[in-house]
C-alpha positions in Angstrom: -24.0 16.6 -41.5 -21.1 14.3 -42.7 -20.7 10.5 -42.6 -17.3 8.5 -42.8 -16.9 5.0 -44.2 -13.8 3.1 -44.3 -13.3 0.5 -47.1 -9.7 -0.7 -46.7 -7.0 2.4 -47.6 -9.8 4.1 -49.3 -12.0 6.4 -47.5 -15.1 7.9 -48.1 -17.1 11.5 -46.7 -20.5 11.6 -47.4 -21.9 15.6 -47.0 -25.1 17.0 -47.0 -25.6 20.8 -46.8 -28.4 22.6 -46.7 -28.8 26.3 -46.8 -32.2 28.1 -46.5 -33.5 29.0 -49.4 -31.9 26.8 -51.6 -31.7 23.1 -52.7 -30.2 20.9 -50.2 -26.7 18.9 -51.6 -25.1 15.9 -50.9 -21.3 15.6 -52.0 -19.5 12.3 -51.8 -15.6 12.9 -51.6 -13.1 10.0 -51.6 -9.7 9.5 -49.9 -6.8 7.2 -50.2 -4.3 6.9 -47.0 -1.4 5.0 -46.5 -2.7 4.1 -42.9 -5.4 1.8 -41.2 -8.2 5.0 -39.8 -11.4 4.3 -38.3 -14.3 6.6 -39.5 -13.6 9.2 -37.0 -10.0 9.2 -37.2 -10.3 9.7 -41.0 -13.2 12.8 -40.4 -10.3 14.1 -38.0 -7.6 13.6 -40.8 -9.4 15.6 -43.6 -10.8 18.1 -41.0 -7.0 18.9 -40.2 -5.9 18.9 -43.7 -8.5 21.5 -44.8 -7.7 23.8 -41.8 -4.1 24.0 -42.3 -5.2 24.5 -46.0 -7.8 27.1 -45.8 -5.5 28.6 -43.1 -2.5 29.0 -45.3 -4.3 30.4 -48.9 -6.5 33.0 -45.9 -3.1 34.5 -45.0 -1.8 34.1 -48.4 -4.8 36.3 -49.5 -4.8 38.6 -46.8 -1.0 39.6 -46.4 -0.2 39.5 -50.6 -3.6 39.2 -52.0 -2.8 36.7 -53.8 -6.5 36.2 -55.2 -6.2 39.7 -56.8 -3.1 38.6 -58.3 -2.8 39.0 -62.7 0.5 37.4 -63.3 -0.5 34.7 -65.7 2.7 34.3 -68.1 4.5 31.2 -68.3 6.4 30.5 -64.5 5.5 33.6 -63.2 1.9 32.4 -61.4 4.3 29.6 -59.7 7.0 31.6 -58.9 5.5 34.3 -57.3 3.6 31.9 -55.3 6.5 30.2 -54.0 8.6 33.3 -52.9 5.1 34.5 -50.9 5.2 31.4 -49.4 8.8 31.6 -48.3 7.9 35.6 -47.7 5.3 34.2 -45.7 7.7 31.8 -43.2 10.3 33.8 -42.8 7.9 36.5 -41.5 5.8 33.8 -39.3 9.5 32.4 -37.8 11.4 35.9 -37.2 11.7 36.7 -33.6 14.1 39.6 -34.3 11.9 42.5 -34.9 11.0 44.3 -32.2 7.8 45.5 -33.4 4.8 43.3 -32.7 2.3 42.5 -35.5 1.5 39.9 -37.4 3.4 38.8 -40.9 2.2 41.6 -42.9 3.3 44.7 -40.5 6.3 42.7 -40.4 6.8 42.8 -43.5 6.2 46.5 -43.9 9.2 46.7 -41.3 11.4 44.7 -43.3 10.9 46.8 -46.5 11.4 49.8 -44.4 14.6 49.2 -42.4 17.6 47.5 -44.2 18.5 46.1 -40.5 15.3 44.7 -39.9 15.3 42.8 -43.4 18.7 41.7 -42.6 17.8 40.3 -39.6 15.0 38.2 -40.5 17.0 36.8 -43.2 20.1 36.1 -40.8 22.1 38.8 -42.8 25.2 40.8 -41.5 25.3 44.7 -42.7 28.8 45.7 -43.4 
């Protein structure tokens, strides 16, 4: 059960959850927004932002396992997240490879065929 109050640009999302077996929670969470919502539209705003969110580290994990991931030294954590990202995109937008799958068999085509790879990057083999 959630509740949505709007107090000028700041928002706020009261949350109870309850799971058998275990003490029931309430978590208050507060948003600022640049825009005038009403209660709903704000419960529609955060409800799209954690989607898109949860949607985004899910196929991070799932395609690179990123979760797994032991690179702790200086940049590296930041770095490497950034090129799966951009991994990530590339595979999502390519139309080129003829194989159907999702981001991580195409991947596994691009690391196998120098033509595939070149194609989703909008390369030109000599």
């Amino acid at each position: 059960m959630s509740e949505a109050a709007i107090h000028g640009p700041i928002g706020c999302i009261t949350s109870a959850r309850s799971v058998k077996g275990r003490q029931a929670t309430l978590e208050v969470r507060y948003y600022i927004s640049s825009r005038d919502l009403s209660a709903t539209e704000l419960a529609e705003a955060v409800r799209a932002h954690w989607g898109i969110e949860n949607r985004l580290h899910w196929m991070l994990d799932v395609n690179f396992s990123e979760d797994g991931a032991t690179v702790r030294k200086d940049n590296a954590p930041q770095n490497l997240a950034l090129l799966r990202k951009i991994v990530l995109n590339v595979t999502r937008a390519d139309t080129t490879d003829p194989h159907k799958g999702g981001p991580s068999k195409k991947r596994k085509h691009a690391d196998w065929d120098d033509g595939i790879r070149a194609n989703m990057l909008g390369l030109t083999l000599l």
